[in-house]
DOGUDO-447872 format. One record per atom (N, C-alpha, C): atom name; x negated, y, z; residue number from 1; residue in three letters. Coordinates in nm, 3 decimals, padded with zeros to 5 digits, always signed. Layout:
DOGUDO-447872
<atom:CA | u:X | v:Y | w:Z | seq:NUM | type:Ala>
...
end
This chain:
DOGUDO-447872
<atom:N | u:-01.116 | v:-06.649 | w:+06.825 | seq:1 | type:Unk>
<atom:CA | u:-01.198 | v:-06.577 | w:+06.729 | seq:1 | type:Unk>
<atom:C | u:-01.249 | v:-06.444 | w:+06.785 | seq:1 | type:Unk>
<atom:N | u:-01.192 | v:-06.358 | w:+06.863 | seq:2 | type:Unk>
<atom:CA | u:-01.204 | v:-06.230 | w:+06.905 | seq:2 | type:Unk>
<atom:C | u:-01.340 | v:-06.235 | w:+06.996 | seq:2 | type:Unk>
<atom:N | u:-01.357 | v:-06.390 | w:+07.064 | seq:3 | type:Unk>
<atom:CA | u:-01.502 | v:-06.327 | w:+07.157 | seq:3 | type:Unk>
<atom:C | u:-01.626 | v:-06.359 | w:+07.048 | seq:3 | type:Unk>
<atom:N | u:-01.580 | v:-06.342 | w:+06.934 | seq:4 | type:Unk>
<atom:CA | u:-01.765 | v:-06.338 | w:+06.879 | seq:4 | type:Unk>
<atom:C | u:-01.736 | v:-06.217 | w:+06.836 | seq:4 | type:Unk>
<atom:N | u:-01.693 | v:-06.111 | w:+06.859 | seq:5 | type:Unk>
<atom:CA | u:-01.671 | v:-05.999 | w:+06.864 | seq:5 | type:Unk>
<atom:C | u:-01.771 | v:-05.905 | w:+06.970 | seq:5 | type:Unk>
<atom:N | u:-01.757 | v:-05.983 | w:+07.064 | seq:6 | type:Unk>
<atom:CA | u:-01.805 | v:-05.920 | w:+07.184 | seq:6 | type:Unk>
<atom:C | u:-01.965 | v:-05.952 | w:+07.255 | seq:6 | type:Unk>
<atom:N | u:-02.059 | v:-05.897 | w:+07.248 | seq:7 | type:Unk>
<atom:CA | u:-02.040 | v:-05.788 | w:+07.264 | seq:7 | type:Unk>
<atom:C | u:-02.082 | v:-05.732 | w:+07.058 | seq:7 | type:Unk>
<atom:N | u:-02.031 | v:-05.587 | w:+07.092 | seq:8 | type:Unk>
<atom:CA | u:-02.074 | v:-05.519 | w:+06.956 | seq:8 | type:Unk>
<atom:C | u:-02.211 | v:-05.521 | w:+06.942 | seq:8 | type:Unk>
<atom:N | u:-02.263 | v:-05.514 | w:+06.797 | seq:9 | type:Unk>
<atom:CA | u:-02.385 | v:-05.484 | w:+06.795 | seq:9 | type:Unk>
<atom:C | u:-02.439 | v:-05.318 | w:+06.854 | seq:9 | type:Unk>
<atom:N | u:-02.552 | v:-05.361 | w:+06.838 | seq:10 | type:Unk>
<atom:CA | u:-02.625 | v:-05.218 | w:+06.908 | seq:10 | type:Unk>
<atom:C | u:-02.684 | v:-05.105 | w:+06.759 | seq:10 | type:Unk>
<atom:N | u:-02.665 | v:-05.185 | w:+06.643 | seq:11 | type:Unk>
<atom:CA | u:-02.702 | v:-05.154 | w:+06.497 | seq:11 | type:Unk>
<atom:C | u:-02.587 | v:-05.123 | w:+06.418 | seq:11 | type:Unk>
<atom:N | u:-02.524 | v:-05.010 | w:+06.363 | seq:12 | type:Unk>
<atom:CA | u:-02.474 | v:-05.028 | w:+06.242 | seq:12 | type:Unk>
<atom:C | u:-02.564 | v:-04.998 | w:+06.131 | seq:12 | type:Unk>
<atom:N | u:-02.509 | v:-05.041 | w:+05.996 | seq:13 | type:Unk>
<atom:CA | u:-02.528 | v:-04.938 | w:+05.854 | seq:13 | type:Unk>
<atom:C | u:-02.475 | v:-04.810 | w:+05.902 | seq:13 | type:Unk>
<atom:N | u:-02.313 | v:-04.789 | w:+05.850 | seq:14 | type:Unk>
<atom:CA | u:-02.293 | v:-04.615 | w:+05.839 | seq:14 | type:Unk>
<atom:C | u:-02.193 | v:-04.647 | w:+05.958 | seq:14 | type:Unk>
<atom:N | u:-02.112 | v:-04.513 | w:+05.952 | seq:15 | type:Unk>
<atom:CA | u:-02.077 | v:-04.489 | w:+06.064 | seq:15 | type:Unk>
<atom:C | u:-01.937 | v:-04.551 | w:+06.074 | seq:15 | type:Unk>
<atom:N | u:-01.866 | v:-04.613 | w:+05.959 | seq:16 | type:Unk>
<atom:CA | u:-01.758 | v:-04.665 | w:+05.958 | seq:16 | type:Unk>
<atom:C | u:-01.746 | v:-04.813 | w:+06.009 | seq:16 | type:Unk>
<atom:N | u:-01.882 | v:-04.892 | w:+05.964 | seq:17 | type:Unk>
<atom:CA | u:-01.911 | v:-05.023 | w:+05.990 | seq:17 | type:Unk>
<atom:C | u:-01.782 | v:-05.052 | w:+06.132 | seq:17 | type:Unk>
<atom:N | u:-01.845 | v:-04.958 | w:+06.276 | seq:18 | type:Unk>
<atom:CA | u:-01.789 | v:-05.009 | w:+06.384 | seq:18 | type:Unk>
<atom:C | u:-01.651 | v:-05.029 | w:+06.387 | seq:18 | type:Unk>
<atom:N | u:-01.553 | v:-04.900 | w:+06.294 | seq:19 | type:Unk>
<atom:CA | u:-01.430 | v:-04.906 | w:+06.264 | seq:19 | type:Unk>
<atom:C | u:-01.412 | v:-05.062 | w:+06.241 | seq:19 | type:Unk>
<atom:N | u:-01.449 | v:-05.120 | w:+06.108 | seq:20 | type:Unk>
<atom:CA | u:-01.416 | v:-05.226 | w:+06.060 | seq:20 | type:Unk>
<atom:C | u:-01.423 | v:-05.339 | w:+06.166 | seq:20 | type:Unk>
<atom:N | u:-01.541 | v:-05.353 | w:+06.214 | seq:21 | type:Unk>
<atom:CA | u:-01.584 | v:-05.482 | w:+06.322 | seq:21 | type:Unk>
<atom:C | u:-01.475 | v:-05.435 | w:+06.376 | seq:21 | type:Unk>
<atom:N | u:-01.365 | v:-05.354 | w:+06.469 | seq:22 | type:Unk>
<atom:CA | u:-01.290 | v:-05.360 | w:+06.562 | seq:22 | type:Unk>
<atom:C | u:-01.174 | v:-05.398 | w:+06.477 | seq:22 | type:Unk>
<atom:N | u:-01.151 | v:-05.317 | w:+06.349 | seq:23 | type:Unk>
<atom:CA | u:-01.027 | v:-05.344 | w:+06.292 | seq:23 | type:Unk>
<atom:C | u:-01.013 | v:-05.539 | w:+06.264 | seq:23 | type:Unk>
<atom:N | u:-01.151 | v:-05.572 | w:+06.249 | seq:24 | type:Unk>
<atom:CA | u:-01.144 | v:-05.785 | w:+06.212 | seq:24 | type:Unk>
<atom:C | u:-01.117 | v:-05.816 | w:+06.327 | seq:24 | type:Unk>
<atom:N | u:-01.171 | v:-05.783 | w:+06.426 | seq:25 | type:Unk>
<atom:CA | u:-01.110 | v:-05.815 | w:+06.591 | seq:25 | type:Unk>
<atom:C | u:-00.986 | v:-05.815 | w:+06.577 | seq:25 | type:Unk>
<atom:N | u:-00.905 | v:-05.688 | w:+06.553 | seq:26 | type:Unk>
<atom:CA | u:-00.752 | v:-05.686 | w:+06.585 | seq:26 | type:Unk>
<atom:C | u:-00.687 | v:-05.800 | w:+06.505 | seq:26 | type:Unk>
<atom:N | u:-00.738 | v:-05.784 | w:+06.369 | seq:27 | type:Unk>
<atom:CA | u:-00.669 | v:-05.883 | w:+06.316 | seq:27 | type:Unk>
<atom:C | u:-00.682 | v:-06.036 | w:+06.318 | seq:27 | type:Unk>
<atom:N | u:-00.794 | v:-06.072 | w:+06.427 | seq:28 | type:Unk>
<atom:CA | u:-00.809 | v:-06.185 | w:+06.429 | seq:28 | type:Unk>
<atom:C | u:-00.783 | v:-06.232 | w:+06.568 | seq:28 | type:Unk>
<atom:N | u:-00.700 | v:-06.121 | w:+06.670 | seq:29 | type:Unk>
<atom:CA | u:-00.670 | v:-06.169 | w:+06.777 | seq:29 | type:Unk>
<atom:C | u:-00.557 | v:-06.255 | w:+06.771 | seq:29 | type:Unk>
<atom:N | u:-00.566 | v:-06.379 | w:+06.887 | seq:30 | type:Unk>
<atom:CA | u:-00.473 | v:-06.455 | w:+06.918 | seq:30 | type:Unk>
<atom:C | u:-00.483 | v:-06.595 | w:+06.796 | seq:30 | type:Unk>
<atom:N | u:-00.626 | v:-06.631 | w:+06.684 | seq:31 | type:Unk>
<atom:CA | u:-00.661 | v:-06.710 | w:+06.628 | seq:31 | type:Unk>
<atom:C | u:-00.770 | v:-06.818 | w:+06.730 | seq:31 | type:Unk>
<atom:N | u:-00.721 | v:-06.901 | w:+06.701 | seq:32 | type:Unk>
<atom:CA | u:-00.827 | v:-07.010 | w:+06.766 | seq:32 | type:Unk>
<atom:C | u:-00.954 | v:-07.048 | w:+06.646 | seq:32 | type:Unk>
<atom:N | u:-01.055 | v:-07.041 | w:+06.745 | seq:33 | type:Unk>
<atom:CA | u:-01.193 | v:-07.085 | w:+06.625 | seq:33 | type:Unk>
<atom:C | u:-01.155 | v:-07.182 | w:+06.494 | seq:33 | type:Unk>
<atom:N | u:-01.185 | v:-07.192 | w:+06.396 | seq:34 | type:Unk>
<atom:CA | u:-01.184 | v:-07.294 | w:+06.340 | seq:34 | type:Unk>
<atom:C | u:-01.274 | v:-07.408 | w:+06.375 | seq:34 | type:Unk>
<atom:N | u:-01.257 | v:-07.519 | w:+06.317 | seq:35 | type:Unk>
<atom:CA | u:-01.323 | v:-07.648 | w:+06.366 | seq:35 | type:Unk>
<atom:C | u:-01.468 | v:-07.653 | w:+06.289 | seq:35 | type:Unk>
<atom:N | u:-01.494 | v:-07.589 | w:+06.195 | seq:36 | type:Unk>
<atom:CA | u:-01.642 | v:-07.600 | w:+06.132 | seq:36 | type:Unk>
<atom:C | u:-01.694 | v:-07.470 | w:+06.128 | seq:36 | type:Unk>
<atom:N | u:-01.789 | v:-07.469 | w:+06.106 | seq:37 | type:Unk>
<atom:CA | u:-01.879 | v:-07.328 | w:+06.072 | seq:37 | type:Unk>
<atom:C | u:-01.836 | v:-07.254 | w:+05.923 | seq:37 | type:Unk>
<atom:N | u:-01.819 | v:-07.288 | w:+05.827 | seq:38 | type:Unk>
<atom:CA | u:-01.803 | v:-07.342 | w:+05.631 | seq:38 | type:Unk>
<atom:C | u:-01.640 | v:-07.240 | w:+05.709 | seq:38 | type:Unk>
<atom:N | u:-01.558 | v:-07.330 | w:+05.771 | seq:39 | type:Unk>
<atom:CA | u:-01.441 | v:-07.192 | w:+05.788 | seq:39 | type:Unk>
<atom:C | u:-01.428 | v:-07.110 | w:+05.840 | seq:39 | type:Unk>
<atom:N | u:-01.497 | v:-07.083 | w:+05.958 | seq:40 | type:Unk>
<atom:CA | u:-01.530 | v:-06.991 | w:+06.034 | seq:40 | type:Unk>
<atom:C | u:-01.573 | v:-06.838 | w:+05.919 | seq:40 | type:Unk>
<atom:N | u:-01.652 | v:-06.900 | w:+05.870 | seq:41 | type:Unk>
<atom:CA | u:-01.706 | v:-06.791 | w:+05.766 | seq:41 | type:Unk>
<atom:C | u:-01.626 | v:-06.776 | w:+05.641 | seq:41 | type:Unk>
<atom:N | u:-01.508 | v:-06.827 | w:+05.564 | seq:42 | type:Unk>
<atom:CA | u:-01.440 | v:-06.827 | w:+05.463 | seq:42 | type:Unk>
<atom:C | u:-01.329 | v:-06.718 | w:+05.560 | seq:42 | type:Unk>
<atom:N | u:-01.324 | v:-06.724 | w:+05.719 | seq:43 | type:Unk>
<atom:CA | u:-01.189 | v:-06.672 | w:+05.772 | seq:43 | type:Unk>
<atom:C | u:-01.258 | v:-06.532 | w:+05.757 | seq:43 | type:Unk>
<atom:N | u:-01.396 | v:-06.563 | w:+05.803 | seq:44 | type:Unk>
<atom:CA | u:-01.432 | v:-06.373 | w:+05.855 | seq:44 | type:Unk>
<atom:C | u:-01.443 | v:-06.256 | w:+05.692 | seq:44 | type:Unk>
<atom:N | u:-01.524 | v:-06.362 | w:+05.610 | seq:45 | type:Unk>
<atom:CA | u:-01.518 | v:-06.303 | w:+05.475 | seq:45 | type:Unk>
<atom:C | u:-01.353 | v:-06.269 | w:+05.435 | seq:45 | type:Unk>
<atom:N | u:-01.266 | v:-06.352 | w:+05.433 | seq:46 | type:Unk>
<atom:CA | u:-01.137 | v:-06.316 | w:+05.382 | seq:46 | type:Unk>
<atom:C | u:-01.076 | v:-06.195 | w:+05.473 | seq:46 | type:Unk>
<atom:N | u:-01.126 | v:-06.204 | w:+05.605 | seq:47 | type:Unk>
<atom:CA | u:-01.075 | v:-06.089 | w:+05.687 | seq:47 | type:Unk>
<atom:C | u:-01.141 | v:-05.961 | w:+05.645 | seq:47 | type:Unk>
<atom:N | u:-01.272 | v:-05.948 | w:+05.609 | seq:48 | type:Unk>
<atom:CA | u:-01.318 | v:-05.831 | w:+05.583 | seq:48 | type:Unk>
<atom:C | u:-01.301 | v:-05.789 | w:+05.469 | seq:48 | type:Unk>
<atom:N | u:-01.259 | v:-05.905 | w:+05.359 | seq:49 | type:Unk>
<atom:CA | u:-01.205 | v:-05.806 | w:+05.208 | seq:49 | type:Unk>
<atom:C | u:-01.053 | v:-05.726 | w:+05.229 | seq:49 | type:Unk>
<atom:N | u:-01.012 | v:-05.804 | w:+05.328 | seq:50 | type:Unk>
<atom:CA | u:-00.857 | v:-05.762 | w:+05.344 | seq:50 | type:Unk>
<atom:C | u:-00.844 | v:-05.657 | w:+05.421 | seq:50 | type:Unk>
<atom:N | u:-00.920 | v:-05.600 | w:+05.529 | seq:51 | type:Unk>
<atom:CA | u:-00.929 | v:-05.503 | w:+05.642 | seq:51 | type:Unk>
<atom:C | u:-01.028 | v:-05.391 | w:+05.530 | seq:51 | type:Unk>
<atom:N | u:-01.127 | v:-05.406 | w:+05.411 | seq:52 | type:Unk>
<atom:CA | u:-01.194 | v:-05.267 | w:+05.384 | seq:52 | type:Unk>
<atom:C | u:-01.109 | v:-05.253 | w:+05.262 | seq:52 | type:Unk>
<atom:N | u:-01.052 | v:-05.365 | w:+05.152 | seq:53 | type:Unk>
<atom:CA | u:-00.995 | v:-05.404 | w:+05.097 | seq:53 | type:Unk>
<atom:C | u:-01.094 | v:-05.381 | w:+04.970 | seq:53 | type:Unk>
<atom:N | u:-01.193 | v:-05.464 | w:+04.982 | seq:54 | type:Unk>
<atom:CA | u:-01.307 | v:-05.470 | w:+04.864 | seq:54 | type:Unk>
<atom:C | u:-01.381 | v:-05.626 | w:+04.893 | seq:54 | type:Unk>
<atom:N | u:-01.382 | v:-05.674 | w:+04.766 | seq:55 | type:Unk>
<atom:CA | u:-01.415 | v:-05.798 | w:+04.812 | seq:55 | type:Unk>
<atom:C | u:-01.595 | v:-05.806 | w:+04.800 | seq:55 | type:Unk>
<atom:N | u:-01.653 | v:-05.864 | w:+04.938 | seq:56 | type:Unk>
<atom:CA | u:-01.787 | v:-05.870 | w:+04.944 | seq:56 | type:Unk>
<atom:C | u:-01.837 | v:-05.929 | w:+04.847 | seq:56 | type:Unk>
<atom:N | u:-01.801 | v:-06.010 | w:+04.822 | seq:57 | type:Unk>
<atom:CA | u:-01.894 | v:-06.089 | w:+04.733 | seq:57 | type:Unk>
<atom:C | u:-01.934 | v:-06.062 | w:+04.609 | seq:57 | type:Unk>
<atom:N | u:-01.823 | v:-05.980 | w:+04.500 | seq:58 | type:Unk>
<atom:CA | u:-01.819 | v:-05.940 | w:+04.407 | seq:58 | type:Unk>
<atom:C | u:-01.844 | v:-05.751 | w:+04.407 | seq:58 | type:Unk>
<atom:N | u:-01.818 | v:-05.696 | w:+04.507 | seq:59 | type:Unk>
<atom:CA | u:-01.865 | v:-05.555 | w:+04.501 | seq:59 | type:Unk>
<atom:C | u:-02.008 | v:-05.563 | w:+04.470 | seq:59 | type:Unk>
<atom:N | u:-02.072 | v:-05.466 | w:+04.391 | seq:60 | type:Unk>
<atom:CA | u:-02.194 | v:-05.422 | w:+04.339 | seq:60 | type:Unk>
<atom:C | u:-02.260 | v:-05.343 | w:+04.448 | seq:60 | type:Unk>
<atom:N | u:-02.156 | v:-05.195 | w:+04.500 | seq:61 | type:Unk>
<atom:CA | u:-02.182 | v:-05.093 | w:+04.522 | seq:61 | type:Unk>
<atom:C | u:-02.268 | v:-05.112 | w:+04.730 | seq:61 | type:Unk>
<atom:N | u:-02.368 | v:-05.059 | w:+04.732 | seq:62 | type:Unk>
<atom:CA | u:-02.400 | v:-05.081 | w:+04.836 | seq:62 | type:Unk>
<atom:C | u:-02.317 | v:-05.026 | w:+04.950 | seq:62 | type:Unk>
<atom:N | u:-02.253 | v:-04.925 | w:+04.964 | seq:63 | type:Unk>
<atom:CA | u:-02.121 | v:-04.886 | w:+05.023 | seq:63 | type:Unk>
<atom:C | u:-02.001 | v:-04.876 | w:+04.948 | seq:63 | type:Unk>
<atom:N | u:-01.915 | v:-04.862 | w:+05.080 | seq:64 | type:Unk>
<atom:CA | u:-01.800 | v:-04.794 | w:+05.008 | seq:64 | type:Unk>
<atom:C | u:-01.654 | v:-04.734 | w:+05.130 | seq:64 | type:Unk>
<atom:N | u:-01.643 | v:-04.614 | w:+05.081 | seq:65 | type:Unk>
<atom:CA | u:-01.596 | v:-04.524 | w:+05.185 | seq:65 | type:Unk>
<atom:C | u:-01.438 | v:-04.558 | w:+05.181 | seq:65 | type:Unk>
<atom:N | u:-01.395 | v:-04.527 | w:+05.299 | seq:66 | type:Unk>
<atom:CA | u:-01.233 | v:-04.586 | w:+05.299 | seq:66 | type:Unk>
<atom:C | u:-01.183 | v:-04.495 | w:+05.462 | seq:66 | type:Unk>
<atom:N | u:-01.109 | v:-04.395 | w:+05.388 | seq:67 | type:Unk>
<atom:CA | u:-01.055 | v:-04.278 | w:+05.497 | seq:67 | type:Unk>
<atom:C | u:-01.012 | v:-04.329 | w:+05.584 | seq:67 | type:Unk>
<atom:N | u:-00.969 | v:-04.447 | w:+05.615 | seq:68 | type:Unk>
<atom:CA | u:-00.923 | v:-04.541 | w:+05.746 | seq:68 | type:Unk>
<atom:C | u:-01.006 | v:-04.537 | w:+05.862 | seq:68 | type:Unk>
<atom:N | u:-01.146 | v:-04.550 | w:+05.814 | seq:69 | type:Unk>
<atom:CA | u:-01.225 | v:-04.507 | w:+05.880 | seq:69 | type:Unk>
<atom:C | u:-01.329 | v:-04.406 | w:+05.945 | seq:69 | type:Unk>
<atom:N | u:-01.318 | v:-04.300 | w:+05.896 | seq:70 | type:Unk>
<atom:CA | u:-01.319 | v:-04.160 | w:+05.896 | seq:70 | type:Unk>
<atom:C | u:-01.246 | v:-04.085 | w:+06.032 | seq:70 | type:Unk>
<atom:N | u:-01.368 | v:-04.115 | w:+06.136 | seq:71 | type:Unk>
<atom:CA | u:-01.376 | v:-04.086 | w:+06.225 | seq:71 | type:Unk>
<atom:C | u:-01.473 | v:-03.933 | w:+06.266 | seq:71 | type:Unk>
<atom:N | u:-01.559 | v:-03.879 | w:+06.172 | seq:72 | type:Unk>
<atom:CA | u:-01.600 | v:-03.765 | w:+06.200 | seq:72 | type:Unk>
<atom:C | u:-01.773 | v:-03.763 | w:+06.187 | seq:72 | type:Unk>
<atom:N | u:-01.859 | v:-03.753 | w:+06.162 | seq:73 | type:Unk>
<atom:CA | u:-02.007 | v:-03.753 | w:+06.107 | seq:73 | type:Unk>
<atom:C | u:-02.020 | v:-03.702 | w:+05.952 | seq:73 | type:Unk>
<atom:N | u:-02.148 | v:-03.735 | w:+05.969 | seq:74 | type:Unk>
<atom:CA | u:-02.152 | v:-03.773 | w:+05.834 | seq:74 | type:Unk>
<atom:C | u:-02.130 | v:-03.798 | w:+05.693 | seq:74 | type:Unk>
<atom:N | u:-02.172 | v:-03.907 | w:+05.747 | seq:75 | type:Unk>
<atom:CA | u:-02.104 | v:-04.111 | w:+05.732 | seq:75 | type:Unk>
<atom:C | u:-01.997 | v:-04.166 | w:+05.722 | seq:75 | type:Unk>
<atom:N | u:-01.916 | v:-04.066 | w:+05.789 | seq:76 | type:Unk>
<atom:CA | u:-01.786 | v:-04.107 | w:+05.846 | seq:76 | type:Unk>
<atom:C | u:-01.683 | v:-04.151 | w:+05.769 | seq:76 | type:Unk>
<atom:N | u:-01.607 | v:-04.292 | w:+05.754 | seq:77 | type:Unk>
<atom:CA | u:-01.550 | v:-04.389 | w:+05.650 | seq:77 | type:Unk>
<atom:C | u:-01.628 | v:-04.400 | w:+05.546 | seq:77 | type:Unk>
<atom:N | u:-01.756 | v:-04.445 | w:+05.576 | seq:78 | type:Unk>
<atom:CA | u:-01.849 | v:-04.519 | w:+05.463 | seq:78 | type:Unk>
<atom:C | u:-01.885 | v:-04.678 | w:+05.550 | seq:78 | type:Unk>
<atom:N | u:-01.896 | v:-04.730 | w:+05.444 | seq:79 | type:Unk>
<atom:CA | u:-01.894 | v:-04.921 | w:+05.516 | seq:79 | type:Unk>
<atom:C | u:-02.014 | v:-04.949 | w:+05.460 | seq:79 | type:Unk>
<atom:N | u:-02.101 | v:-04.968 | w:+05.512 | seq:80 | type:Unk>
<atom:CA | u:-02.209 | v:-05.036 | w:+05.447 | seq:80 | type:Unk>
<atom:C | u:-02.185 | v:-05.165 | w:+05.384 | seq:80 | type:Unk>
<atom:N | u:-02.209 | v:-05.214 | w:+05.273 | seq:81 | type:Unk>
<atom:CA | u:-02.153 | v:-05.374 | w:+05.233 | seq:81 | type:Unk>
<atom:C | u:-02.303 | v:-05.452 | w:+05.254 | seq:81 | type:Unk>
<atom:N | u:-02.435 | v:-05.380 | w:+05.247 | seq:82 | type:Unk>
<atom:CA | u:-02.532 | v:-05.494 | w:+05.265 | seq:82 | type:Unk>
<atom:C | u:-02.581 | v:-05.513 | w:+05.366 | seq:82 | type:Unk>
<atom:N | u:-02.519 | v:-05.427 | w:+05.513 | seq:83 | type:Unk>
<atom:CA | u:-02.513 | v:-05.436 | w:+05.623 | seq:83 | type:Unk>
<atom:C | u:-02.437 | v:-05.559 | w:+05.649 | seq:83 | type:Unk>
<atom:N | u:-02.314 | v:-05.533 | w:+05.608 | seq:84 | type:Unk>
<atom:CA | u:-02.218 | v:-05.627 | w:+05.687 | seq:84 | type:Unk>
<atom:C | u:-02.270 | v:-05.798 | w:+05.582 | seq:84 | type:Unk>
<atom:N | u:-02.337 | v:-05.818 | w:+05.482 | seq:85 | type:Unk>
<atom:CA | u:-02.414 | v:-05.924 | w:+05.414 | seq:85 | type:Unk>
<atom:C | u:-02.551 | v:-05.961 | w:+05.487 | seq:85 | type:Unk>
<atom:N | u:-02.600 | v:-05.894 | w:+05.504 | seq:86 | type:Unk>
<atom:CA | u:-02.709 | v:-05.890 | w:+05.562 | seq:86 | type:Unk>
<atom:C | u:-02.737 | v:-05.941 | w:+05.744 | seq:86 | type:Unk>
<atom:N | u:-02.646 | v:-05.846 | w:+05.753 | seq:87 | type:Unk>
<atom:CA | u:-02.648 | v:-05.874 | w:+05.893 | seq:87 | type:Unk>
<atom:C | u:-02.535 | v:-05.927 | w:+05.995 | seq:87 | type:Unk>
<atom:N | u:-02.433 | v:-05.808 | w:+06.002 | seq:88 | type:Unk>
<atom:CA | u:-02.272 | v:-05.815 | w:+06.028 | seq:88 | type:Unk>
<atom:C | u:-02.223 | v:-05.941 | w:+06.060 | seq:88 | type:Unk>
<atom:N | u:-02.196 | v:-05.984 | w:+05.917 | seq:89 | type:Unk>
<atom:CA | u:-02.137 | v:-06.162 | w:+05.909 | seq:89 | type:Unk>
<atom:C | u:-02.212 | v:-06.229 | w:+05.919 | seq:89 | type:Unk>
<atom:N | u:-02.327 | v:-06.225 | w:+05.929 | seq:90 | type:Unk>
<atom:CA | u:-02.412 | v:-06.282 | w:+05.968 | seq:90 | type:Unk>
<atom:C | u:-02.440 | v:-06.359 | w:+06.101 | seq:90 | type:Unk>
<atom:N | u:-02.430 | v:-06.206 | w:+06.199 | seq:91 | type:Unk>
<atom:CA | u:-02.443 | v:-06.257 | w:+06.360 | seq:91 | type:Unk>
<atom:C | u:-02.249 | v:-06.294 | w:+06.383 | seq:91 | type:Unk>
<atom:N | u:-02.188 | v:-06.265 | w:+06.303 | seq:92 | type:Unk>
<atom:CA | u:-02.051 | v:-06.334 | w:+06.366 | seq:92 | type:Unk>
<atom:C | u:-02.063 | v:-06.472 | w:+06.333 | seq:92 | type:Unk>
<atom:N | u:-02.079 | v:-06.490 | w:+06.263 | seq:93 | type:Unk>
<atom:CA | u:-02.115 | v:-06.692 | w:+06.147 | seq:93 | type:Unk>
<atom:C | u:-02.202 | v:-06.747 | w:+06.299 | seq:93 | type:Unk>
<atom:N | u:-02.307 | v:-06.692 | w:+06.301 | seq:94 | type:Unk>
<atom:CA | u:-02.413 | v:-06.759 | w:+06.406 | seq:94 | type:Unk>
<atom:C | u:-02.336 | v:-06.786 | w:+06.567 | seq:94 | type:Unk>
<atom:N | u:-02.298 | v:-06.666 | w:+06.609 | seq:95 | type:Unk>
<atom:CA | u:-02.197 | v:-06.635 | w:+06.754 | seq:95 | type:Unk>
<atom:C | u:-02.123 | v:-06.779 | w:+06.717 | seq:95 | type:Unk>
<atom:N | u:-02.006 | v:-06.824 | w:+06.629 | seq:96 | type:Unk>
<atom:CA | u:-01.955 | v:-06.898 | w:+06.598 | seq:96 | type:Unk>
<atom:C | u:-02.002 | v:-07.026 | w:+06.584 | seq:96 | type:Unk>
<atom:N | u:-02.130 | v:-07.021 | w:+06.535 | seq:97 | type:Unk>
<atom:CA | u:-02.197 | v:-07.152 | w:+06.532 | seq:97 | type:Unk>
<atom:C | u:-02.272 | v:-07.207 | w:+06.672 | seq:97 | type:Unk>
<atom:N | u:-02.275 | v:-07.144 | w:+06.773 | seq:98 | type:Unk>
<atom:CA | u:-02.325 | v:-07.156 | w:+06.921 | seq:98 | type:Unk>
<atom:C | u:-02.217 | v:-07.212 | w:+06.962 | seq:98 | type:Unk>
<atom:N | u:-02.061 | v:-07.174 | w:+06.971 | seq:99 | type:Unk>
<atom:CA | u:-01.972 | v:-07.232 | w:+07.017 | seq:99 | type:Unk>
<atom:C | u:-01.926 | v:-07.369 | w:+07.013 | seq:99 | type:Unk>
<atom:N | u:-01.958 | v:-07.344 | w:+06.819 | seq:100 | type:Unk>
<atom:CA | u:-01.881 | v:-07.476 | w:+06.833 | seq:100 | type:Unk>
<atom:C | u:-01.994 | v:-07.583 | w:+06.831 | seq:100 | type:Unk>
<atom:N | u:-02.117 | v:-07.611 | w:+06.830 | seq:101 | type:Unk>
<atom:CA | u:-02.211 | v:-07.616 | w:+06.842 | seq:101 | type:Unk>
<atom:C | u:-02.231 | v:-07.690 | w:+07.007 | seq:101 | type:Unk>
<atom:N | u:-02.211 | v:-07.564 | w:+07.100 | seq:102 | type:Unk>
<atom:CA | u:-02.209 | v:-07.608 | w:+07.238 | seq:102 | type:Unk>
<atom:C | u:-02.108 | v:-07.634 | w:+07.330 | seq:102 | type:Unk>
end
C-alpha cells in the first residue's frame, strides 16, 4: 500500500493535507494491496477518517483543523476535506488502479 504514496503530490489544499498523506502512509505500512480497486478505496477512506478522525463522507465542513498537524503557517493543521475528495483519494484510488490493473 505505501508505494502509491510515492511520489507526493506537488498540490496540496492547506498546509496540513501533507501531514495526513504521510500519517495514511505510516499507517498503512507493511499492508499488501488489496485485490480490487472497490477495496483499495474502502481501505484508504477508512484510513483517512481514522488518521483526521472525521468521517469524509458525511463531514459538511470544507476543512477541518486538527493540532496533530500543526506544523507552523498559516494553514497550519487545517485539512482540506474537498481536496482530499476531489483530488487526494482520488490520485491514490487511480495509482492503485495501474497496479493492479498492470
Amino acid at each position: 500500500m505505501t508505494d502509491l504514496f510515492d511520489p507526493e503530490p506537488v498540490r496540496w489544499g492547506l498546509r496540513g493535507d501533507p501531514w495526513v498523506w504521510r500519517a495514511m502512509c505510516e499507517q498503512l505500512t507493511g499492508l499488501a494491496l488489496p485485490p480490487s480497486v472497490g477495496e483499495v478505496e474502502r481501505l484508504l477512506k477508512a484510513t483517512f477518517d481514522r488518521v483526521v478522525s472525521c468521517n469524509l463522507a458525511t463531514e459538511t465542513a470544507p476543512w477541518v483543523y486538527r493540532e496533530e498537524f500543526a506544523h507552523g503557517g498559516m494553514s497550519s493543521g487545517s485539512v482540506h476535506l474537498e481536496m482530499w475528495r476531489a483530488e487526494l483519494l482520488p490520485t491514490l484510488v487511480d495509482r492503485a488502479r495501474g497496479k493492479l490493473d498492470g
